[in-house]
N, C-alpha and C positions, 0 to 999 in steps of 0.2 A: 966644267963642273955643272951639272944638274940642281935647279934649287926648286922645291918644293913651296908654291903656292897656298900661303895660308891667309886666312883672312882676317879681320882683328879682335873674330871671337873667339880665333885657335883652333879653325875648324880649315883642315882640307879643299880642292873644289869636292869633291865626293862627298864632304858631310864627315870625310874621318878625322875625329879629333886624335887618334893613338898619333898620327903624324907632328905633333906638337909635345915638345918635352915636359912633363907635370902632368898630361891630360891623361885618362881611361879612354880605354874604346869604346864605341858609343852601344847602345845595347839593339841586339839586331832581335829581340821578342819579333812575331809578327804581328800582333797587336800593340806594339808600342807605335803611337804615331809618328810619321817622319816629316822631314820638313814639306812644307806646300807651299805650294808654287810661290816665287814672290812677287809682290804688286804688281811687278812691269807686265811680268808673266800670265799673271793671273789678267788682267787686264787683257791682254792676247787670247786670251783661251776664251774670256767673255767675250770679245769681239768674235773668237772662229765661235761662236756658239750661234750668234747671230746672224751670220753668212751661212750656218747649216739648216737653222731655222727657214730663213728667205729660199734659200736652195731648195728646200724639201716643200714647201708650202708652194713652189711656183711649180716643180716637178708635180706635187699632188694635184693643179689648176692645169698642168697640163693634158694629166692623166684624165680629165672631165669626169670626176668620181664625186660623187653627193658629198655636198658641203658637210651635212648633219652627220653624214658617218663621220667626217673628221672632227666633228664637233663631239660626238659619243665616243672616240675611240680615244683621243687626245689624252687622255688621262689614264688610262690602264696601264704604260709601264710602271706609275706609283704604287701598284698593289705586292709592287714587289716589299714596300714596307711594312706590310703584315709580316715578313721575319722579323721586325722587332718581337714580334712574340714568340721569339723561338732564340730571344739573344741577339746581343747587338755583332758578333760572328756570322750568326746565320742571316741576319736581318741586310750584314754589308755584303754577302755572298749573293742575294737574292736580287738586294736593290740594285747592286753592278754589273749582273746579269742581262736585266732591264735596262739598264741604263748605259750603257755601251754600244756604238753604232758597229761591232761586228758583227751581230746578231742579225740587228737589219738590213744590213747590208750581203749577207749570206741568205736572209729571206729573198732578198730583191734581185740575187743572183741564181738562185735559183727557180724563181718564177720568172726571170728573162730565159733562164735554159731552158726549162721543162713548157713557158707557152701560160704559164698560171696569171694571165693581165687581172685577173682578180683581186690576186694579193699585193700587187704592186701599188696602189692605194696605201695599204695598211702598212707595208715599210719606210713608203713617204712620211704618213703619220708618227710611226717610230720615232725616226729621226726626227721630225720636226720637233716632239716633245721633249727632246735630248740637248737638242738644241737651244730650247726654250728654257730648260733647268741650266745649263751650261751661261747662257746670255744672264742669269738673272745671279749666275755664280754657285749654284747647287754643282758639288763635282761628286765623285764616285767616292763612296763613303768608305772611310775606312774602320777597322774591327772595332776602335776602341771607343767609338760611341757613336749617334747620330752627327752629330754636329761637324765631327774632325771628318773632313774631305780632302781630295787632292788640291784642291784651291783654297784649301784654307779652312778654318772655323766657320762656321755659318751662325743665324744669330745674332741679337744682340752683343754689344761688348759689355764688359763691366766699366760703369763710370758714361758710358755714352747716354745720349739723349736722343 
């Protein structure tokens, strides 16, 4: 006999509650937020944030590329948060865009293929800022506001100090 895993809020491992007798299925909107990550997890993901940080910073000290460009460039995948003016839809499309190391990682592979030692600097950079939102717990935002990320609520809580 087969038995079905549930946990003691009546929710599935998947997050389905239809699996639980009394319960609805959960609402699959795409802008409804879903669960994020929990503590242990998120704690993990803060740590690999911090190793891609170190990673990327020793990589860029390798590359022997001007400190100050990494110091003026450091902050530019945030501009992806000017979609909040265009909706917090458009705002988490843009900002996960940015904030996503396929991007620079697809930069850095293809300046290793084509010979571009130029840009390779600037992917280090990349990541190292991805890393740095990821270590401090900023995760990839999801539709339904700033704040709801993959890692969780960002932000104060209510009731905290």
């Amino acid at each position: 006999m087969l038995a079905l895993a549930v946990d003691p809020a009546g929710t599935a491992p998947g997050g389905d509650t239809a699996a639980t007798p009394g319960r609805t299925a959960p609402s699959h909107r795409a802008d409804a937020p879903g669960p994020a990550a929990t503590a242990p997890a998120a704690r993990w993901l803060r740590v690999e944030g911090a190793v891609a940080l170190a990673a990327a910073v020793a990589a860029y000290g390798f590359l022997d590329a001007s400190w100050w460009l990494f110091a003026a460039l450091f902050l530019v995948p945030d501009v992806g948060m000017l979609g909040y003016l265009a909706g917090p839809r458009a705002a988490a499309l843009a900002y996960n865009l940015a904030h996503t190391t396929v991007l620079p990682a697809l930069l850095a592979g293809l300046a290793l293929t084509f010979g571009w030692t130029a840009v390779l600097p600037v992917a280090a950079i990349w990541v190292a800022h991805i890393g740095f939102d990821r270590m401090l717990g900023y995760g990839l935002k999801l539709p339904s506001g700033f704040h709801d990320t993959h890692l969780g609520r960002t932000g104060r809580r209510v009731g905290a100090r």
